[in-house]
C-alpha positions in Angstrom: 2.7 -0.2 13.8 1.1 -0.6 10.1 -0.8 -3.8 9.3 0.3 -5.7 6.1 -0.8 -8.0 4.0 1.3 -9.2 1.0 0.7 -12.1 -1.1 -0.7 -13.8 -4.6 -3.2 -16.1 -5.4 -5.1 -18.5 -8.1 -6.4 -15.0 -9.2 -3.5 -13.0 -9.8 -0.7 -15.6 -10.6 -0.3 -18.3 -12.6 0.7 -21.5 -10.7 4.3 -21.7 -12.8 4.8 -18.1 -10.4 2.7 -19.3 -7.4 5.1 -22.7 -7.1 8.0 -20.4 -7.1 6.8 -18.4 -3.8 5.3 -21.1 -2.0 6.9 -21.8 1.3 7.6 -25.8 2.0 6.3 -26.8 5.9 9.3 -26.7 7.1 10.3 -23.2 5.8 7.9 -21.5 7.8 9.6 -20.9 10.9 12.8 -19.9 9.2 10.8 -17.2 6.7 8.8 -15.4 9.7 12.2 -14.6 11.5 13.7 -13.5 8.7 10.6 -11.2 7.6 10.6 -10.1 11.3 14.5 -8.9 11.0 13.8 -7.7 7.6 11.5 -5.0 8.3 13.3 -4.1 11.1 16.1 -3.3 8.8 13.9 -1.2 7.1 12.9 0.9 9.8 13.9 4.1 11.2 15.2 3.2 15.3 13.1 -0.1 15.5 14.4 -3.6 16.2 13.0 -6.5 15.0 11.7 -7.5 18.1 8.6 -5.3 17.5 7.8 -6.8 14.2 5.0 -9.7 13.9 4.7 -11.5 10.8 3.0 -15.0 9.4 3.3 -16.7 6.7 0.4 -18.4 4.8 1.2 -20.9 1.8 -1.3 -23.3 0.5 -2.0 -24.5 -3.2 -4.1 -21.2 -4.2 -2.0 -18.1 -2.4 1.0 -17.5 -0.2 0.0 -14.6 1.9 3.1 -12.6 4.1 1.0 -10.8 7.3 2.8 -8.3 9.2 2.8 -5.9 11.6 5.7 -3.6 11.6 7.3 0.0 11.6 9.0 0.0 8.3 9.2 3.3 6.6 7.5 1.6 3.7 5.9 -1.6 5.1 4.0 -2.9 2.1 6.8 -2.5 -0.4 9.5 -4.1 2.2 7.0 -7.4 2.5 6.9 -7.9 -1.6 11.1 -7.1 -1.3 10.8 -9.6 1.0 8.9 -12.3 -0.8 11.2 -11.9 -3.9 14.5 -11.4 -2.1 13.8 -15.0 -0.2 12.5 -17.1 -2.9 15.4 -14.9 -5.0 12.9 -13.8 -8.0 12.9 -10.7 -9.8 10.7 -8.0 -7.6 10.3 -6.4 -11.8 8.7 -9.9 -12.4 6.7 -10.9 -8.8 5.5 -7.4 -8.1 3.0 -7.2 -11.2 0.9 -10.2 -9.7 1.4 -9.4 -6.1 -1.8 -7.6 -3.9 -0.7 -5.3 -1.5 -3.0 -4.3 1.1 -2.6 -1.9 4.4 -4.5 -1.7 7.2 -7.8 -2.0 7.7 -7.5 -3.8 3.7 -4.9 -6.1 5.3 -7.7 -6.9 8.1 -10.8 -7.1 5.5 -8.8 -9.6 3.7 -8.1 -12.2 6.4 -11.4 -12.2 7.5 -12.3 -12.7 4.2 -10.1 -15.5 3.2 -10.9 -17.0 6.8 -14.2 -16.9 5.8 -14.0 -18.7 2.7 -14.9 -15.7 0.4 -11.7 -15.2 -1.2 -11.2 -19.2 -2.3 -11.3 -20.7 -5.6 -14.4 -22.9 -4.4 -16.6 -19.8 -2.1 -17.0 -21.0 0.8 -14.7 -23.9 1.3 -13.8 -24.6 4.6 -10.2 -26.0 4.7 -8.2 -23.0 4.3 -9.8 -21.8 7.8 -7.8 -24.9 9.4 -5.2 -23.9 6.9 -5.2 -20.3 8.5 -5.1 -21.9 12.1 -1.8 -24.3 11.0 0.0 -20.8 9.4 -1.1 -18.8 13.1 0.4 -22.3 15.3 3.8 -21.8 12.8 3.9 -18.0 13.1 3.4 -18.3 16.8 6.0 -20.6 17.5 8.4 -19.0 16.0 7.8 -15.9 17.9 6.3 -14.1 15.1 3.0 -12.9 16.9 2.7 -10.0 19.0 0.0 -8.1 20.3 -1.4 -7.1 16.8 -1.3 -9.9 14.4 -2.5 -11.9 17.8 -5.7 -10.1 18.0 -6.3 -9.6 14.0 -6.0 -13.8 13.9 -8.1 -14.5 17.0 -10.8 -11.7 15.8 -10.1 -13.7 12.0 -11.5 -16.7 13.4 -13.8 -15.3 15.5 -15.6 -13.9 12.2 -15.3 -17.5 10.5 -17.3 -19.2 12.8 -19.6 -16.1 12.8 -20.5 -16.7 8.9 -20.2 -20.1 8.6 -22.6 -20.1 11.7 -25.5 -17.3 10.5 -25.0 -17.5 6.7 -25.4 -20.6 4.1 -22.0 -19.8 2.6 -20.8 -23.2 3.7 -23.8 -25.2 2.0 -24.2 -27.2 -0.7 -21.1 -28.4 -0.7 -18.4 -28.0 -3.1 -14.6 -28.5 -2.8 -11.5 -29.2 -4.8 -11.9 -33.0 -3.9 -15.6 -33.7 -5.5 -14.3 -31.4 -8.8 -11.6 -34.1 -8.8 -14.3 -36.4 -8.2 -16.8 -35.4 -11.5 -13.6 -34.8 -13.7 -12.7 -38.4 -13.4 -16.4 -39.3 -14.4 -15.7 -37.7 -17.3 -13.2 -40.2 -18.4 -14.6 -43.4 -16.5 -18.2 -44.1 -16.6 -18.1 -46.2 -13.3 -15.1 -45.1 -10.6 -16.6 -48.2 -9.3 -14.3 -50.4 -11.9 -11.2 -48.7 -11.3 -7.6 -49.0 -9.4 -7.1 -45.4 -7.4 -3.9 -43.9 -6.3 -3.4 -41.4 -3.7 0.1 -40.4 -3.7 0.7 -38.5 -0.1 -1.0 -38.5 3.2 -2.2 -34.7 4.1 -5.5 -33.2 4.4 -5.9 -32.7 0.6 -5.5 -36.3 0.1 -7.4 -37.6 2.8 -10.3 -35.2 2.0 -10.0 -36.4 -2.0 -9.9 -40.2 -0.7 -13.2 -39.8 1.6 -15.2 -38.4 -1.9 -13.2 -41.5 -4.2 -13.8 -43.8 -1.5 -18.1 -43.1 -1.0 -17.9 -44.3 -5.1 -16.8 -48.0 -4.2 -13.7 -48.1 -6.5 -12.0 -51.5 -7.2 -9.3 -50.7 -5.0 -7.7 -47.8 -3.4 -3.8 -47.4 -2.7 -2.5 -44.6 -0.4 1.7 -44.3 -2.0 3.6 -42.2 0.8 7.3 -41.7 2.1 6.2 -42.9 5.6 4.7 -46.3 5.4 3.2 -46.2 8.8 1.0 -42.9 7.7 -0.1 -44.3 4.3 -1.3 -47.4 6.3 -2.8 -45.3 9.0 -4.6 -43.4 6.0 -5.7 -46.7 3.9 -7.1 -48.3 6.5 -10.1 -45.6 7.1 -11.0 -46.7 3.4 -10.4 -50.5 3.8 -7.3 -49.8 1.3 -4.1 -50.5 1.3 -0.3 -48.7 1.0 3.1 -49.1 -0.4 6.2 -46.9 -0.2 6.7 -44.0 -2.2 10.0 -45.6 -3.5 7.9 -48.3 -4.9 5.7 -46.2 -7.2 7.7 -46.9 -10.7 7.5 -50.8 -10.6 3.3 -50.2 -9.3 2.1 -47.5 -11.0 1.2 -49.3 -14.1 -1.6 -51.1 -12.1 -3.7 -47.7 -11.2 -6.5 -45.9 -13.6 -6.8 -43.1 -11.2 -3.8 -41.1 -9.7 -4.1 -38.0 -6.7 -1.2 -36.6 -6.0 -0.3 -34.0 -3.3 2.8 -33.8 -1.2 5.1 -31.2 -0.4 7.7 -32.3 -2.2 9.9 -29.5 -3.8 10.6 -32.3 -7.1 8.0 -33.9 -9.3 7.7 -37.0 -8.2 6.0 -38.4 -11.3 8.6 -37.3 -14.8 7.8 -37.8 -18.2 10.2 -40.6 -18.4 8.2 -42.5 -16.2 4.8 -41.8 -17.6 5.9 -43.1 -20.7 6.8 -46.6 -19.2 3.6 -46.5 -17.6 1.3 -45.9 -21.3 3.3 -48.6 -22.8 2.4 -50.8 -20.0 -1.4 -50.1 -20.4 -1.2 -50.8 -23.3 -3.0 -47.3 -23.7 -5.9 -47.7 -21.5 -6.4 -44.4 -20.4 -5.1 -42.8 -16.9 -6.8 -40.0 -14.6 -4.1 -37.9 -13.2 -4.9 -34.6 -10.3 -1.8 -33.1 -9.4 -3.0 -30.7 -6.4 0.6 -30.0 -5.2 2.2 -26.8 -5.2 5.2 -27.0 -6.3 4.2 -30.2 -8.7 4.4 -33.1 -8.5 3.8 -34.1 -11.9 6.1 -32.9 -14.5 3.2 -30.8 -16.9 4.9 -32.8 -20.2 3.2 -35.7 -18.7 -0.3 -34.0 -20.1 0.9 -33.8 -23.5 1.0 -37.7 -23.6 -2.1 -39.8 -25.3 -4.1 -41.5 -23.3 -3.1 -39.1 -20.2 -5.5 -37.0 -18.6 -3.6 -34.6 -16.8 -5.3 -31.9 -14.4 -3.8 -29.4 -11.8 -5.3 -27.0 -9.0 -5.8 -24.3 -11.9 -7.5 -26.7 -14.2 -9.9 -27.9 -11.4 -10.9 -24.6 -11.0 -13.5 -24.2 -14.2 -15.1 -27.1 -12.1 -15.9 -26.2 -9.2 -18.1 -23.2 -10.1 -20.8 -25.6 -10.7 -22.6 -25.3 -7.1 -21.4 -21.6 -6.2 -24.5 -19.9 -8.0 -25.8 -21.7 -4.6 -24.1 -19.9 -2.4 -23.9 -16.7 -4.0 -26.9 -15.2 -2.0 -25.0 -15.6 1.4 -22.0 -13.5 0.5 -23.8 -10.2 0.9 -24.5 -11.2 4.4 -21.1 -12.4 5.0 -19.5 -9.7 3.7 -21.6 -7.1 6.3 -20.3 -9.3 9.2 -17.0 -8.7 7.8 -17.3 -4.8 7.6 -18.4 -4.5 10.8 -16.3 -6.6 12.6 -13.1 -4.6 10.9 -14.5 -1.2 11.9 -14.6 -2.9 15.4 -10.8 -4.2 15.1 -9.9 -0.6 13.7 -11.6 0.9 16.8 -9.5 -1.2 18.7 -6.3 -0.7 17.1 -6.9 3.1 17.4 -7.4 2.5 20.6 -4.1 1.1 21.1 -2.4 4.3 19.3 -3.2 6.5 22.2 -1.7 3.9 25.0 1.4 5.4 25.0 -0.7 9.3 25.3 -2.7 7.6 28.6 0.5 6.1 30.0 2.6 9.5 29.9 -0.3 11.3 31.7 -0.8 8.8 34.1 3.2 9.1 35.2 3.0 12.8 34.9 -0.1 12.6 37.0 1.7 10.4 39.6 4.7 12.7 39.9 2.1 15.5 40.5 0.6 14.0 42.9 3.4 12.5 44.6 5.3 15.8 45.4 2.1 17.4 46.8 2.1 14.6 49.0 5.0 14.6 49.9 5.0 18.4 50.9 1.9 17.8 52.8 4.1 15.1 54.9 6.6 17.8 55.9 3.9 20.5 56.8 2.5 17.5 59.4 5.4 16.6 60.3 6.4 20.6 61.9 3.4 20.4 63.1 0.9 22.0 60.8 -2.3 21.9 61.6 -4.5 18.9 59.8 -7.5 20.8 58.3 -4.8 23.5 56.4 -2.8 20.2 55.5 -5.8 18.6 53.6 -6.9 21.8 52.5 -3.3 23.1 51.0 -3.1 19.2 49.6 -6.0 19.4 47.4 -5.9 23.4 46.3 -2.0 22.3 45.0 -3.2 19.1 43.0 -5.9 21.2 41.2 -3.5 24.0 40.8 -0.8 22.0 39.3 -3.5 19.6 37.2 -4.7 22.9 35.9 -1.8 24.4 35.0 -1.1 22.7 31.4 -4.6 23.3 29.9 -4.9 26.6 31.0 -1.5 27.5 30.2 -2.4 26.3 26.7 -5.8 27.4 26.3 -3.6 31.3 27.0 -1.0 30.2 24.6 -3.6 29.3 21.8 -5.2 31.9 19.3 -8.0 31.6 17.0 -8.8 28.6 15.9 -6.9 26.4 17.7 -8.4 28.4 20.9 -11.8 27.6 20.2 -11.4 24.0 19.6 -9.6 23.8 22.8 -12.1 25.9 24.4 -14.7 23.2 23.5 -12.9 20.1 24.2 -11.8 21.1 27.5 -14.9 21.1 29.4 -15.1 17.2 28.0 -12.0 16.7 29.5 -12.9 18.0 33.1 -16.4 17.6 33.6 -17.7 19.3 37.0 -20.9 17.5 36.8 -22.0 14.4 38.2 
């Protein structure tokens, strides 16, 4: 079994591409079965009931983890990734990493640990990493591998976050949107704010909005009941996503993030809504992947249009902060792979330690079994015993030293030195 890791991110892809491979919620459990039957396709006499995979798809990076036999396992996950989302593997493979083994291992921890995010050290993608493990799991995609690699992955979070400041001085998507907004409005305090959804993002944006005592803030989502349930922490109110054109005049402040697969907001609409201002400007954060804003919408005076991409310049400001922890970090991370390599290595030579365990039984079961027939004639006890244990040493013996005979040079030596390891005589 070869570890995997497949996938792009806010580094390597621009969020046009990223929006293209993202995986909606509720494709999850449908994409790890097919990856799992996919590489099993791909391997020589293997089923894909001994392929793991999980999928990980948040705003910055879809990730496909896998565990498989595939002749070729990191070139059959980015196959895979185009062939589902039916892109061109010429045009995804360019901005794709590709990482085996051990990498594939480095990386989750690292990601886990918040040292691969566009804000360092950010904490949400570890519960995002937890929600993508729950999805993976429940559609049968863990085995004994990817299990381990995720519980040892979130083992090593908590380890940073505990021993290292890589968590401090707070930083996140949420208070960039936060400071961007200042830069249009002098006082949030005076303003009308949207949220339009009711996920972590949003509630995470709404807590940093909120502690600036806006004029009024609106939570817009499909479910009523959730958008109340939301507002109410922020002594706000909520209204139905189908009632967004006739309101959304009335806000100076819009946050958007759902998982819708269609912008929710057009052009069309946006152009209502400036006329109806009468061009009083509008703060817009669209933090969904796939959009939810049509990007025309920026182009539009008095529209001040930011995505996940364009929050990123922000968010540096803070990380110079947490810069000195990542050298600590990233030596709990190396040591804690060589320990899940050690492991895996381990489980290589199972099937070597169960073979010699059943030859070892048959061995020993036909010795006893002749010494049963020697008491039963009559034998006497003492010769029984004695004729038991001179035939399981005999017979134990045989394969080394019939090898050690067989062997020349080389290959003699080294088995002349290893054996002795194998069969100590002293105590």
């Amino acid at each position: 079994m070869i570890l995997t890791a497949v996938g792009l991110n806010h580094t390597t892809a621009p969020l046009a591409l990223r929006e293209k491979v993202a995986f909606a919620p509720e494709q999850i459990g449908q994409a790890v079965a097919a990856a799992r039957s996919w590489f099993g396709q791909r391997a020589s006499g293997s089923s894909s009931g001994n392929n793991e995979a999980a999928i990980l798809s948040t705003c910055n990076r879809t990730e496909l983890y896998a565990a498989c036999s595939a002749d070729n396992p990191v070139d059959a996950a980015a196959h895979f990734l185009a062939d589902f989302h039916q892109l061109s593997y010429g045009d995804l493979r360019p901005h794709l990493y590709t990482l085996p083994q051990d990498n594939a291992v480095r990386h989750a921890f690292r990601v886990a640990s918040g040292l691969d995010s566009m804000v360092l050290g950010e904490a949400q993608i570890l519960g995002q990493m937890k929600n993508a493990v729950r999805q993976a799991d429940e559609a049968g995609g863990l085995g004994t591998y990817l299990h381990q690699m995720f519980q040892r992955t979130f083992a090593v979070a908590k380890e940073v976050r505990s021993t290292t400041e890589i968590g401090a001085h707070s930083v996140s998507m949420a208070a960039a949107a936060v400071r961007l907004s200042q830069r249009i409005f002098d006082d949030i305090a005076g303003q009308n704010v949207l949220f339009i959804g009711a996920g972590e993002m949003i509630e995470l944006c709404a807590t940093h909005f909120a502690a600036q005592n806006p004029k009024s803030l609106t939570i817009a989502n499909r479910t009523l009941e959730r958008g109340e349930s939301l507002a109410h922490r922020f002594n706000g109110k909520a209204i139905r996503l189908a009632d967004l054109p006739e309101q959304l005049s009335q806000f100076d402040i819009i946050v958007s993030c759902t998982a819708s697969s269609l912008p929710i907001i057009g052009l069309g609409l946006m152009e209502r809504v400036v006329r109806a201002r009468r061009h009083r400007p509008v703060f817009m954060v669209d933090l969904a992947v796939p959009r939810d804003m049509e990007p025309e919408v920026g182009k539009l005076d008095d529209v001040f249009l930011y995505t996940v991409d364009d929050l990123g310049s922000v968010v540096q400001t803070g990380i110079e902060n947490r810069q000195a922890a990542v050298a600590q970090a990233e030596a709990i991370i190396e040591n804690r792979v060589r320990s899940f390599m050690h492991w895996m290595d381990g489980r290589a030579i199972v099937p070597v330690i169960q073979d010699l365990h059943e030859s070892s039984e048959q061995l020993r079961l036909a010795e006893l079994d002749r010494a049963r027939r020697m008491l039963a004639r009559g034998d006497d006890a003492e010769q029984v015993l004695e004729a038991l244990s001179r035939g399981l040493t005999a017979k134990f013996l045989h394969g080394p030293q019939q090898a050690l005979h067989q062997a020349s040079g080389d290959d003699r030596a080294r088995l002349a030195s290893l054996l002795p390891q194998l069969f100590r005589t002293k105590r």
